[in-house]
C-alpha positions in Angstrom: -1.4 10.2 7.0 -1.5 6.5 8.4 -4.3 7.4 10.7 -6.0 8.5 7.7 -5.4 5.6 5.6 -6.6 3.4 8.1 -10.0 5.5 8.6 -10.4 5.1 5.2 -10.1 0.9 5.1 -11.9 0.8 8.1 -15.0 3.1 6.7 -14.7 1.0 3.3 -14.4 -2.2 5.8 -17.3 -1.7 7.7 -20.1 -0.8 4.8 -19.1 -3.8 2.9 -17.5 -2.1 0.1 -14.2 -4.1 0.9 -13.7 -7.5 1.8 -11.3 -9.6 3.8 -11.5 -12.4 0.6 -10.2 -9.1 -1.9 -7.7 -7.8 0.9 -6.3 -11.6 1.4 -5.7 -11.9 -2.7 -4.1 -8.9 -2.7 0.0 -9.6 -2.5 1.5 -5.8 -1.6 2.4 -4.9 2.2 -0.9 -3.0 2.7 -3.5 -2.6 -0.1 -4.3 0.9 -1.0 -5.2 0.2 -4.2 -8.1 -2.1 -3.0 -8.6 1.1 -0.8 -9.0 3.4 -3.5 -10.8 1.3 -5.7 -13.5 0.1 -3.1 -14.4 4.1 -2.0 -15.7 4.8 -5.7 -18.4 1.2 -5.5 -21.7 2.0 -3.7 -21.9 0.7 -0.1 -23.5 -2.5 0.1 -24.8 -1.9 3.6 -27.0 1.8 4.1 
C-alpha cells in the first residue's frame, strides 16, 4: 500500500498535476487528498 501511494504522488508529481506550493499548504501528515484530487486534473505536461 505505501509503495503504491507513493507511485501515485510521484506519477501525479512528475506530469505537473501536483505541486510542491499545494503539497506545502496542505497541513495533514501526508496529503492524500491532494493525491486523489490531482489524478482526476489533466496532466499539464504530455
Amino acid at each position: 500500500m505505501a509503495r503504491d501511494i507513493c507511485q501515485r504522488f510521484l506519477n501525479v508529481f512528475l506530469d505537473g498535476r501536483l505541486t510542491l506550493g499545494e503539497v506545502n499548504h496542505y497541513h495533514e501528515s501526508f496529503p492524500f487528498k491532494l493525491v486523489e484530487e490531482a489524478e482526476r486534473r489533466q496532466p499539464r505536461f504530455p
